[in-house]
C-alpha positions as CSV (number, residue, x, y, z in Angstrom):
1,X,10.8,-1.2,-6.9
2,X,8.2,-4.3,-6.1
3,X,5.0,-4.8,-8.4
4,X,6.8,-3.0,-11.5
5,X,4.0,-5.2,-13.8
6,X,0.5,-3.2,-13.9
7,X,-1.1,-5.5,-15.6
8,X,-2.3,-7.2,-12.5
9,X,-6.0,-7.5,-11.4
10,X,-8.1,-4.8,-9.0
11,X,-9.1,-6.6,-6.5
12,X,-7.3,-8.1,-3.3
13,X,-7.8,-10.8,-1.1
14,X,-7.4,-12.4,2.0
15,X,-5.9,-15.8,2.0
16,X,-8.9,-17.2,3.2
17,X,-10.3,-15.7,0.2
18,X,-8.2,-17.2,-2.0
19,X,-8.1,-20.6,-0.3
20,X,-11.9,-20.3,-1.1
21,X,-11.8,-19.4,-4.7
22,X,-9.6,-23.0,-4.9
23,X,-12.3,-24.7,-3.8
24,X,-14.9,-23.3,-5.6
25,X,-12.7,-24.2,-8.8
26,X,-12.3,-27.5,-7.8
27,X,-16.0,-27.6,-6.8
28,X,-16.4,-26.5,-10.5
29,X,-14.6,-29.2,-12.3
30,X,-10.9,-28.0,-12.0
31,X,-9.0,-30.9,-10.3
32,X,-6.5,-29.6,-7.6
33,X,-3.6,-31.3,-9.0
34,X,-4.7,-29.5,-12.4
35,X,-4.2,-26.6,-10.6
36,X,-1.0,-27.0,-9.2
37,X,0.3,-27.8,-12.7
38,X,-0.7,-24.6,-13.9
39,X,1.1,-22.6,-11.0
40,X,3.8,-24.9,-12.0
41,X,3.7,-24.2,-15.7
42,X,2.7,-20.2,-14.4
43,X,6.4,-20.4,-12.1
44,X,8.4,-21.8,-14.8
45,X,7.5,-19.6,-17.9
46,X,8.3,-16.7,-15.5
47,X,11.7,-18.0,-14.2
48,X,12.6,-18.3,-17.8
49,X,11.5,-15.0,-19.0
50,X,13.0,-13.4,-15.3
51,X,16.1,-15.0,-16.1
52,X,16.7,-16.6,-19.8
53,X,20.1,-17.4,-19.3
54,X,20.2,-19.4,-16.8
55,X,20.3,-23.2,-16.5
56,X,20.4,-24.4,-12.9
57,X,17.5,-24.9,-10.1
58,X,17.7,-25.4,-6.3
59,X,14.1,-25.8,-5.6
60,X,13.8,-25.4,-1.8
61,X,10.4,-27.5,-1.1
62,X,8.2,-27.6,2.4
63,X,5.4,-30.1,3.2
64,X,1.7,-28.2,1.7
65,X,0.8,-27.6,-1.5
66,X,3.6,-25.0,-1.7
67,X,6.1,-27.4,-2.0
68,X,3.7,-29.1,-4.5
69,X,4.2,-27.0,-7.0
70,X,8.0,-26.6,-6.1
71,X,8.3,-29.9,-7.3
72,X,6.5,-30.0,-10.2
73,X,8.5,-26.9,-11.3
74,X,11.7,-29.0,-10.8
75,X,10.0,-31.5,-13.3
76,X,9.9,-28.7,-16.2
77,X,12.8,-27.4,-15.6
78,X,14.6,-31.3,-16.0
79,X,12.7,-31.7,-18.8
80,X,13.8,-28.8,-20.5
81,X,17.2,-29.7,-19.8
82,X,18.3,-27.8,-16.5
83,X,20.5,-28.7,-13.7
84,X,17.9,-29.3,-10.9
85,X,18.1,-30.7,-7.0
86,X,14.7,-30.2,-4.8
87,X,15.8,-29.8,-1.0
88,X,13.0,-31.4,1.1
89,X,12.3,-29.8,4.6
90,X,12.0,-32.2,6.7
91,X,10.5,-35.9,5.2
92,X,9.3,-36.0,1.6
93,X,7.2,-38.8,3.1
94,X,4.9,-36.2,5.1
95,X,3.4,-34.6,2.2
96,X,0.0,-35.5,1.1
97,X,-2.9,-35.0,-1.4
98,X,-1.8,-33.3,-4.5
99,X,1.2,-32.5,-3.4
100,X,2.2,-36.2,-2.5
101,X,0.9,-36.6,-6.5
102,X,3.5,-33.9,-7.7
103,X,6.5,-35.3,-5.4
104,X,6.2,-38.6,-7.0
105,X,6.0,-37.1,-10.6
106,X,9.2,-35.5,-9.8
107,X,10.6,-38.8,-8.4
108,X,9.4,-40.8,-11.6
109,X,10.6,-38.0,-13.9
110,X,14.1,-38.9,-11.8
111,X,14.6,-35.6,-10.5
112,X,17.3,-35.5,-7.5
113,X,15.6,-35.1,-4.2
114,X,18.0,-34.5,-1.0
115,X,17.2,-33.8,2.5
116,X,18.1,-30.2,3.4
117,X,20.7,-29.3,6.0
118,X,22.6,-26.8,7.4
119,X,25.8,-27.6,4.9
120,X,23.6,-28.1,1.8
121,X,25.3,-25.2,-1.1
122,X,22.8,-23.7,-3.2
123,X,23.1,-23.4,-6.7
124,X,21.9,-21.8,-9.7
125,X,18.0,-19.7,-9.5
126,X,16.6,-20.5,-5.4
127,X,13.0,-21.2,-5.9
128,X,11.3,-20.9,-2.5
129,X,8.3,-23.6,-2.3
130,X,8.6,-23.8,1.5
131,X,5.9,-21.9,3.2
132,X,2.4,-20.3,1.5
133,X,-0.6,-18.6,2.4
134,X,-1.9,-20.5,5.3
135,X,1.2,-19.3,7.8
136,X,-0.1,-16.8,10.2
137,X,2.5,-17.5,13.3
138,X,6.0,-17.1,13.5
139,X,8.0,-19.0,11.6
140,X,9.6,-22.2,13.5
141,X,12.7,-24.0,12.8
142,X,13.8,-26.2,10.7
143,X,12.6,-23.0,8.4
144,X,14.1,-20.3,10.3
145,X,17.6,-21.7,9.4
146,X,16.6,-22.5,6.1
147,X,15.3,-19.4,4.7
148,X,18.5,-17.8,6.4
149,X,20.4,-19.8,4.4
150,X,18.4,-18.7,0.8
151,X,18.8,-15.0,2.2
152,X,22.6,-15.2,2.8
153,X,23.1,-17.0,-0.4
154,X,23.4,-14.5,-2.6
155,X,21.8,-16.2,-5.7
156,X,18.5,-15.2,-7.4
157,X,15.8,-16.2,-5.6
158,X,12.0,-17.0,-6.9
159,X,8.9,-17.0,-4.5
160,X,6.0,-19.7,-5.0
161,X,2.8,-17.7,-4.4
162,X,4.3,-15.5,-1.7
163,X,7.4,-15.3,-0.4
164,X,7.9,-18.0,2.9
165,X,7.3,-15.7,5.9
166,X,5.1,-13.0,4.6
167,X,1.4,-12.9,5.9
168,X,-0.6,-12.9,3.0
169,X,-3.2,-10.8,4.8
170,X,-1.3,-8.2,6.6
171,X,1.9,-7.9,5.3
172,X,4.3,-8.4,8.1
173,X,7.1,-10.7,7.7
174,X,6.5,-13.9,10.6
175,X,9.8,-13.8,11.9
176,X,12.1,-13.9,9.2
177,X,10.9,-14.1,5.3
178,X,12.8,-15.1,2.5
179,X,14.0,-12.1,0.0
180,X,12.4,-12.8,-3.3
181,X,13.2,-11.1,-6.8
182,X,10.4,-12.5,-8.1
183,X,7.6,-13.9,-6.6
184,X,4.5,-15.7,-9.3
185,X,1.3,-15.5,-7.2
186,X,-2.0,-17.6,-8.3
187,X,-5.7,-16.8,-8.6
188,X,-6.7,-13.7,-6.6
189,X,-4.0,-11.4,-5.9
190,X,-3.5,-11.6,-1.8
191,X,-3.6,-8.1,0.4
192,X,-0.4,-9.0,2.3
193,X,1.7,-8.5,-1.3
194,X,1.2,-5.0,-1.3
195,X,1.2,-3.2,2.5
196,X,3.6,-3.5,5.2
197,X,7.1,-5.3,4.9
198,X,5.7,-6.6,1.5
199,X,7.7,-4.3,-0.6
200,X,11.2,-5.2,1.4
201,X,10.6,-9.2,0.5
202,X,8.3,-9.6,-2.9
203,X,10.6,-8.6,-5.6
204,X,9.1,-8.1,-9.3
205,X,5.5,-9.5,-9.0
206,X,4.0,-11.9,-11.6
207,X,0.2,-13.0,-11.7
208,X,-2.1,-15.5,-12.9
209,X,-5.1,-16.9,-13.1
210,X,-5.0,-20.1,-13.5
211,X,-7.9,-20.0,-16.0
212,X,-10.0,-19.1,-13.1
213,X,-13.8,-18.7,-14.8
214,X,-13.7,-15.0,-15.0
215,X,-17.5,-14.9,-13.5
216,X,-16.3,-16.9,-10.7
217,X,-13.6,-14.2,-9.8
218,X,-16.1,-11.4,-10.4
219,X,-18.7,-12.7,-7.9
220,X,-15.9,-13.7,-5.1
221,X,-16.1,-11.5,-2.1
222,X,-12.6,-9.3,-2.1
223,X,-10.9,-7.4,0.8
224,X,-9.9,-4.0,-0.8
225,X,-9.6,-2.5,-4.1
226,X,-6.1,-1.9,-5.6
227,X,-5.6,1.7,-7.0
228,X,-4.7,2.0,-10.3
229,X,-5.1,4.3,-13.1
230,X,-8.1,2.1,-14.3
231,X,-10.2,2.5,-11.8
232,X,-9.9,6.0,-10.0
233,X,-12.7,8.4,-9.3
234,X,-12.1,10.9,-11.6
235,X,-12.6,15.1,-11.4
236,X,-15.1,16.2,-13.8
237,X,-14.1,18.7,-16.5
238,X,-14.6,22.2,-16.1
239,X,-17.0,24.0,-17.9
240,X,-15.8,26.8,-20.1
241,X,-17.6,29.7,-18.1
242,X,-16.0,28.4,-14.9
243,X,-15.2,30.6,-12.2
244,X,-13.2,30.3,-8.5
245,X,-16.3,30.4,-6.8
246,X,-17.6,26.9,-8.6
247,X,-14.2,25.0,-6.9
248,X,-14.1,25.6,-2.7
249,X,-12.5,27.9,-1.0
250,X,-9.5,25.8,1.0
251,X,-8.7,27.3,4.6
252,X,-5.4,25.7,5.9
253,X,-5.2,26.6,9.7
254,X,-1.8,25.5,11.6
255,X,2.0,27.0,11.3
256,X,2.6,27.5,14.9
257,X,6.5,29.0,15.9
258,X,9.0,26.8,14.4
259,X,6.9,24.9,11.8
260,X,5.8,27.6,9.4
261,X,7.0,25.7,6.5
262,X,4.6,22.8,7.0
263,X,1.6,24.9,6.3
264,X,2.8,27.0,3.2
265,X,3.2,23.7,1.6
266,X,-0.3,22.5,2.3
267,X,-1.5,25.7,0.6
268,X,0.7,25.2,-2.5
269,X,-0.6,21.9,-2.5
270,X,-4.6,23.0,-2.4
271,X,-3.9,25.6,-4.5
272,X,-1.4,23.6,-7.6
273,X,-4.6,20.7,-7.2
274,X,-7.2,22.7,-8.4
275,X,-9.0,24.7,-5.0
276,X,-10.8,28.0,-6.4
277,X,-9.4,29.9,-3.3
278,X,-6.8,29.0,-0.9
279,X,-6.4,30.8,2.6
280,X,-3.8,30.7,5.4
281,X,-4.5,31.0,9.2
282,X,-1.0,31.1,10.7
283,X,1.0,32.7,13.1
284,X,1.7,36.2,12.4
285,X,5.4,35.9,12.3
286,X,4.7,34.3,8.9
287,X,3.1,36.1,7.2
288,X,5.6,37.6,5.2
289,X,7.0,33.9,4.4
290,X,3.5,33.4,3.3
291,X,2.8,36.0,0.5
292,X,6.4,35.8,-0.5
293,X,5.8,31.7,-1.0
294,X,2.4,31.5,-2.2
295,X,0.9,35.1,-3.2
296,X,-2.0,33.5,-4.6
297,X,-3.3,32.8,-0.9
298,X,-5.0,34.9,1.4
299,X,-2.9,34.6,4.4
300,X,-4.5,35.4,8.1
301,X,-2.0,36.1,10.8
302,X,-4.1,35.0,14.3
303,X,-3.2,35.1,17.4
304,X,-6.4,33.6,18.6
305,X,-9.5,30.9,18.0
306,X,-11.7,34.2,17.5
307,X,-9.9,35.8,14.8
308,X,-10.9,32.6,12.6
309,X,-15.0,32.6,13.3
310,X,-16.0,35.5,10.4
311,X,-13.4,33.6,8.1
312,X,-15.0,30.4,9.0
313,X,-18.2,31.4,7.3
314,X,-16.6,32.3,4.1
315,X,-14.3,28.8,3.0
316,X,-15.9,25.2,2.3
317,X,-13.1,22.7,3.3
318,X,-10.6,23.0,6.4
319,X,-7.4,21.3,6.3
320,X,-5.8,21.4,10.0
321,X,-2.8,20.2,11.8
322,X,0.1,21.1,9.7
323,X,2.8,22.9,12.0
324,X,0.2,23.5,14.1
325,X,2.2,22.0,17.3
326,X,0.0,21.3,20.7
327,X,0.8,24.6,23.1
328,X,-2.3,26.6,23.8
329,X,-2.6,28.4,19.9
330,X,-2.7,25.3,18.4
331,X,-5.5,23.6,20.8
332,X,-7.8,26.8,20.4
333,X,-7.7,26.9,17.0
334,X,-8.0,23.3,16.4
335,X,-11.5,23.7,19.2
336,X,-12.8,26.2,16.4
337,X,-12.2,24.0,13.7
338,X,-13.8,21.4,15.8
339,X,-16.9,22.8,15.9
340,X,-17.4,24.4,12.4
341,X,-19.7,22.2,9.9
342,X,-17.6,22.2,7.7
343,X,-15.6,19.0,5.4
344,X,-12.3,18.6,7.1
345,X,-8.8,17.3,6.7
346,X,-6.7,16.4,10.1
347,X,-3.3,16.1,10.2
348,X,-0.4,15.8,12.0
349,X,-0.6,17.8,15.3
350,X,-4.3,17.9,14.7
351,X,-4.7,13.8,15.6
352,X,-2.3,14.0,18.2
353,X,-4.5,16.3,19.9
354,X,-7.3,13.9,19.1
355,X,-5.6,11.1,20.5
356,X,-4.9,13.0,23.7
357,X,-9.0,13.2,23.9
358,X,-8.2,17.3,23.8
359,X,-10.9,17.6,21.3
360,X,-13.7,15.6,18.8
361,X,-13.7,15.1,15.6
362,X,-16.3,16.4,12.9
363,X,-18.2,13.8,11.0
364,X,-17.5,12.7,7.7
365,X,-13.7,14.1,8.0
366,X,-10.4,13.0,6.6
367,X,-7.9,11.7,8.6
368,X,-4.3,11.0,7.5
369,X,-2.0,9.4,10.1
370,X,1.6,8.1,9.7
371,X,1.7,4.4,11.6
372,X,2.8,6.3,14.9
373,X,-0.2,8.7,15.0
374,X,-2.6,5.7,14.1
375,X,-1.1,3.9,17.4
376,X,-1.6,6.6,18.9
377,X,-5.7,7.2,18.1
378,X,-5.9,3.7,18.9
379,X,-3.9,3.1,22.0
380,X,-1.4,0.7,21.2
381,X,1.8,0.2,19.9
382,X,3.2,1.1,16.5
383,X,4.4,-2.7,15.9
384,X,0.8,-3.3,16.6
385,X,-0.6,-1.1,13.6
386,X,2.4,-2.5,11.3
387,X,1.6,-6.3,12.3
388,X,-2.1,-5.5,10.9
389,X,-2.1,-2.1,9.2
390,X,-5.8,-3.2,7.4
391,X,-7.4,-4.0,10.6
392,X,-5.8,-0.5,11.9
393,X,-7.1,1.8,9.3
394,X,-10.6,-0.5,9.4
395,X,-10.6,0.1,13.3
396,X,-9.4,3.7,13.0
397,X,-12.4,4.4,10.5
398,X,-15.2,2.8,12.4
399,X,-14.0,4.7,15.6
400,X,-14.0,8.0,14.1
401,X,-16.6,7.5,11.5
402,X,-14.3,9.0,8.9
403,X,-12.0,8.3,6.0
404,X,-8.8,7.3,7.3
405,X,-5.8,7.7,5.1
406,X,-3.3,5.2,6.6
407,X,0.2,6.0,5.1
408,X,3.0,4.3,4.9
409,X,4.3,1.4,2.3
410,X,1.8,0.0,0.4
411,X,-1.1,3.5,2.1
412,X,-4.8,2.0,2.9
413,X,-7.5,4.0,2.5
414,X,-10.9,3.1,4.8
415,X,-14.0,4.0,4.7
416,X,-16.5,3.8,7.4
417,X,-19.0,1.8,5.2
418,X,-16.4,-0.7,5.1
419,X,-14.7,0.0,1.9
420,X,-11.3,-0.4,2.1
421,X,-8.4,0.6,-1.3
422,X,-4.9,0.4,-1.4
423,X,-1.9,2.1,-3.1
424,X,1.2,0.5,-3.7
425,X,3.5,2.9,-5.5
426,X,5.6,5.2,-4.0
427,X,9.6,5.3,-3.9
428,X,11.8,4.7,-1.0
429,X,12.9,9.0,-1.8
430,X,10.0,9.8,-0.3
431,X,11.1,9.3,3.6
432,X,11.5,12.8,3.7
433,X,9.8,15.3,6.0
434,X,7.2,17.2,4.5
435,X,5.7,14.9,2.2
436,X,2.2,14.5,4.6
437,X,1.8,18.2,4.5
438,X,1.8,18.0,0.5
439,X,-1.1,14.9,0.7
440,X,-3.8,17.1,3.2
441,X,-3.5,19.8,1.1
442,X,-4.2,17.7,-1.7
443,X,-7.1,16.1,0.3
444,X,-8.7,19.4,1.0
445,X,-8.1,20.2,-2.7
446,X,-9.9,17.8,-4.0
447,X,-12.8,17.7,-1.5
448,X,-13.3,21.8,-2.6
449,X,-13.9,20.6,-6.0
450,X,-17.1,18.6,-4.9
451,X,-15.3,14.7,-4.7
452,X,-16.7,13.0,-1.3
453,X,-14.3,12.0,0.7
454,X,-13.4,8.3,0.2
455,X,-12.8,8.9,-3.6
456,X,-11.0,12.5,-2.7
457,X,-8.6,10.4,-0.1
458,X,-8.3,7.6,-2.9
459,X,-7.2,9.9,-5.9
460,X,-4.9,11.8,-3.2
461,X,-3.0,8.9,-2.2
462,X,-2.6,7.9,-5.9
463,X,-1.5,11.3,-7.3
464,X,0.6,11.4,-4.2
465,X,2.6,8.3,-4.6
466,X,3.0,8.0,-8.3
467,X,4.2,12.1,-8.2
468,X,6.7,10.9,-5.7
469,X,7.8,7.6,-7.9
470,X,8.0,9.8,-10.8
471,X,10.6,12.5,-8.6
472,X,11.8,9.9,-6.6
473,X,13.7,8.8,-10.1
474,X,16.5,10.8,-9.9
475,X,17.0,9.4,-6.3
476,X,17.7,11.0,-2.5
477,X,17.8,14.2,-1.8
478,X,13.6,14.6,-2.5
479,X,12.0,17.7,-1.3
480,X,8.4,17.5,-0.3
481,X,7.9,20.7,-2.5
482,X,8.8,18.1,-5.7
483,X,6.0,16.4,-5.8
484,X,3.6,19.6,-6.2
485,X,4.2,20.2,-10.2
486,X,4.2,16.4,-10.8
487,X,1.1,16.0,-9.4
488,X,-0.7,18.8,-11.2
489,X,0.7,17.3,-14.7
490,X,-0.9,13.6,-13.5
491,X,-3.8,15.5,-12.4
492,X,-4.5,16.9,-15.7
493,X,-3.8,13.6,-17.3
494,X,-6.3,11.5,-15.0
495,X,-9.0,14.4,-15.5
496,X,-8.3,16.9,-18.0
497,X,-9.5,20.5,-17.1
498,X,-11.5,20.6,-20.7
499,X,-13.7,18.3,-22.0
């Protein structure tokens, strides 16, 4: 899996972010070419430890300050006794500022520089200096053919800053994108790293600095938080008196014909995650699956919107949608839900319904749609949310005024205050059905025991994936059902019951 280092910084930013934070070290005292020698010096020291037995470098060099540092790279590795060729795109000529300085250091250092073409044979580690941050169209020939070429060639391959291809703030590969297995990324850690197509094309990521002034980073504007262990809201302990009553009562409400399952595992979800009391509102055909699967629930059978209104009045958190299909039970019981003021998860068939304008939504709910249910909220396409998928949870949020949980690789988290977090573990096991289910039920969980909902949605999504990259070890075959012990053991270890 991507991003296997956790030593990296919080925060995340746009590459206009970054680009600032550049200048503002350079407005500083920091020369640029300064700079650039430390992403060079950053590059090399992580080729080397990345692969310590190699000797040759085909350093693949465009025409900004990306190539820049691909050259200087070439230098250190020449000096320390590698095999080296840089392969200009296009004219060496073109390139300007500090990166005109570092191509002629590599030229006076005697470092072989060819033109790049279509026969060119690449040897030894492939270190991509072709394309960085600034790219936000498609990527245009001569580069099309070129990162092709590095793709195909079956070497390792190293990333300057971000893999040529990727947008830095979204995540969606331009086009094409070269493959990286390691991509060394400067400064501020960019957004587009960590959503989207990111984790298909970034490889092992490294960080640094740069000796960036740490107050300088600190005061920088950022684009979304990074979830880690660090920095998660946290449950408080339980006092030793506790009782059920002190931690919600969790009423899951969906289960229509044929999708019975998807409800019992929201209620093992609430009720493995800590919610004092977990009920059921299904169809009365299961029933019996219910009590057999969770006992510990109190399990409704309704046939109707007003069987629900006296249990209404007794639970704290609703969790709707799972199962709950779109035929006539579903939409009346979704219309009760609707109207109760009470903290809500939607789900599933609960946001189709939305979409479809069959019903409103509460305030200050939780929503948790897959890319397809997001397009659908928002009328578009589902390419459209993946080309942007922070701009589509941030436009998803402000147009519901709730929490949106926006899953997916590399899940965003917004808030309608603007807030905006992201999670980037997870493990390709989880594309299994099911696996949503398990997260409202979480959700609702965590909202019972008194969390508001941006940091409820936040620790969800985190317990979530890092249960499933914890199951997802021992490879396919995943059942959503999996992920419910592992996340009560991280649970406990993020915030212990006992003091």
């Amino acid at each position: 899996m991507p991003h296997t280092k956790d030593d990296l910084p919080d925060a995340l930013y746009s590459a206009a972010q970054v680009r600032a934070l550049d200048a503002s070290l350079i407005a500083a005292g920091t020369p640029g070419f300064e700079l650039m020698q430390r992403a060079a010096r950053a590059t090399w020291r992580a080729l080397v430890r990345q692969w310590p037995t190699a000797s040759e470098l085909s350093v693949l060099a465009g025409h900004g300050n990306n190539a820049g540092d691909g050259y200087l790279v070439a230098v250190l590795a020449q000096r320390a006794g590698w095999s080296v060729r840089v392969l200009a795109v296009g004219d060496p000529q073109r390139l300007q500022g500090d990166a005109a300085s570092a191509c002629a250091e590599a030229k006076a250092e005697k470092v072989p520089i060819e033109r790049w073409n279509a026969t060119t044979e690449l040897r030894g580690i492939v270190l991509d200096a072709l394309l960085g941050t600034g790219l936000t169209g498609e990527v245009r020939e001569p580069y099309v053919n070129v990162i092709a070429a590095i793709n195909a060639c079956g070497l390792p391959v190293a990333a300057v800053d971000i893999p040529s291809g990727l947008c830095a703030d979204t995540g969606r590969i331009l086009g094409v994108a070269v493959r990286a297995d390691l991509t060394v990324t400067f400064i501020g850690l960019k957004l587009g790293l960590f959503t989207g197509d990111a984790a298909d094309v970034v490889g092992e990521l490294v960080f640094n600095d740069l000796h960036a002034d740490t107050q300088l980073l600190e005061a920088a504007a950022s684009s979304a938080l990074r979830l880690t262990s660090g920095n998660l809201p946290c449950l408080a302990p339980r006092a030793p008196a506790s009782h059920k009553g002190k931690f919600g009562h969790v009423l899951l409400i969906g289960g229509d014909h044929g999708f019975g399952g998807a409800i019992l595992l929201g209620a093992q979800s609430a009720l493995r995650s800590g919610a004092g009391m977990v009920s059921v509102a299904t169809r009365r055909e299961h029933v019996p699956a219910a009590l057999a699967r969770v006992p510990e629930a109190m399990v409704l059978g309704v046939s109707s919107a007003n069987q629900l209104m006296g249990l209404l009045q007794k639970v704290s958190v609703l969790v709707v949608g799972p199962g709950l299909g779109q035929a006539s039970w579903g939409r009346s019981l979704l219309s009760a839900a609707a109207n109760a003021a009470l903290a809500q998860v939607w789900d599933a068939d609960a946001l189709n319904m939305l979409a479809a304008e069959q019903v409103s939504l509460p305030k200050d709910c939780v929503i948790t749609p897959h890319p397809g249910e997001a397009a659908r909220l928002l009328g578009m396409s589902t390419a459209d949310v993946q080309a942007d998928r922070p701009a589509a949870a941030r436009a998803l949020s402000k147009k519901y005024t709730a929490v949106v949980i926006l899953k997916g690789a590399g899940s965003l988290i917004a808030s309608p205050d603007g807030r905006l977090a992201l999670c980037h573990q997870g493990h390709p096991a989880m594309a299994t059905a099911g696996l949503g289910d398990v997260l409202a039920g979480l959700v609702g969980a965590l909202l019972a025991q008194g969390m508001d909902a941006f940091d409820a949605a936040c620790l969800a999504v985190w317990l979530h994936a890092n249960a499933g990259a914890q199951q997802g070890k021992s490879g396919r075959g995943l059942a959503a059902s999996d992920l419910i012990p592992a996340i009560r053991q991280l649970l406990e270890e993020q915030a212990p019951c006992l003091k």
